[in-house]
Steps between C-alpha positions, in 0.01 A plus 500: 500500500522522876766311716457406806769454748506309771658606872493355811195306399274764443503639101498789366443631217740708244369855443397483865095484528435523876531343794188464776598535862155481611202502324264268757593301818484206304632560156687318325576819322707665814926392510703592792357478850474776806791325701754730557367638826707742629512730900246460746349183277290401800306799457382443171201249383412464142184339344557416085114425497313827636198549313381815624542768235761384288643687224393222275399146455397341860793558717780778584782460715420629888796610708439572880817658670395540879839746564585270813864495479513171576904424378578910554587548163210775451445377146333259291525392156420255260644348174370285224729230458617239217531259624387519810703619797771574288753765702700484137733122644244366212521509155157598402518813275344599249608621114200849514686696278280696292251561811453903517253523826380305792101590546307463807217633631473610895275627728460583903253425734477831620680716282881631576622193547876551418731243301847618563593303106356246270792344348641279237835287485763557716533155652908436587651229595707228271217543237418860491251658337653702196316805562258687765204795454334661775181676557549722803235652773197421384190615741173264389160643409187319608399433146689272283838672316681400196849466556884439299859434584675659219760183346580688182938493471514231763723195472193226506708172400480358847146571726430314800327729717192643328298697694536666872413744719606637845377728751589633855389509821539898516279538238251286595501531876177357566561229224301491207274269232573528140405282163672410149392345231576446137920531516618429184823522301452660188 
């Protein structure tokens, strides 16, 4: 038999059996939500509902950062969020123990794009997350690309940042265009 626990309102289940981050712009399938915007925010424009090549299904995740340094932070970054906007001063973790990746796939628009880290946890605060993984300096191929954060040995009782990325403006001097799609919790 399978229990299912319930926290903060969303359930999940014992023997941990995934978690969708995104799967399509309007699923009802995708938990946590890209509001932790971090740096040179006004630099950044996302669309949830591109349908122009996505990975799979109708719609990836489009991400234009134009490199402006419009708050002169020289970085930009994004995190998934439950609930939303939550800098960790809400309780809105999540029990993922027995999660061992986070897969995502990526691409560029031109190719060489560079992602300074994907990342995974490490929300503080008076509810921090119990654990963090990173994914660091990843440069994007044109064609779609299968990737994992490694969670194996984490502490995964408490979750509420899911899914993020950042990148810099030294990097990506000119800015740069980049897609994700199918981010899931596995």
């Amino acid at each position: 038999m399978l229990a299912i626990l319930f926290f903060s309102n969303l359930p999940v289940q014992a023997g941990f059996g995934g978690l969708c981050v995104y799967e399509e712009g309007d699923s009802r399938q995708n938990h946590g939500a890209p509001s932790g915007w971090m740096g040179d925010f006004r630099d950044l424009r996302i669309d949830l509902r591109w349908t122009n090549n996505p990975h799979a299904g109708s719609s990836c995740i489009k991400l234009v950062y134009t490199a402006e340094g419009s708050r002169h932070a020289n970085m930009i970054g994004v995190m998934w969020q439950h609930p939303p906007n939550n800098d960790g001063s809400v309780d809105g973790g999540l029990n993922l123990t027995g999660a061992k990746r986070v897969v995502f796939w990526a691409r560029g628009e031109q190719g060489g794009e560079f992602i300074h880290a994907f990342t995974f946890g490490g929300t503080l605060g008076a509810y921090p997350d119990t654990d963090k993984a990173v994914l660091p300096d990843v440069f994007l191929s044109k064609e779609w690309t299968r990737f994992e954060i490694d969670l194996t040995g984490l502490d995964l009782s408490y979750i509420s940042s899911f899914f993020g990325w950042a990148t810099g403006r030294f990097n990506n001097p000119e800015g740069m265009v980049f897609y994700l799609d199918e981010i899931r919790i596995e």
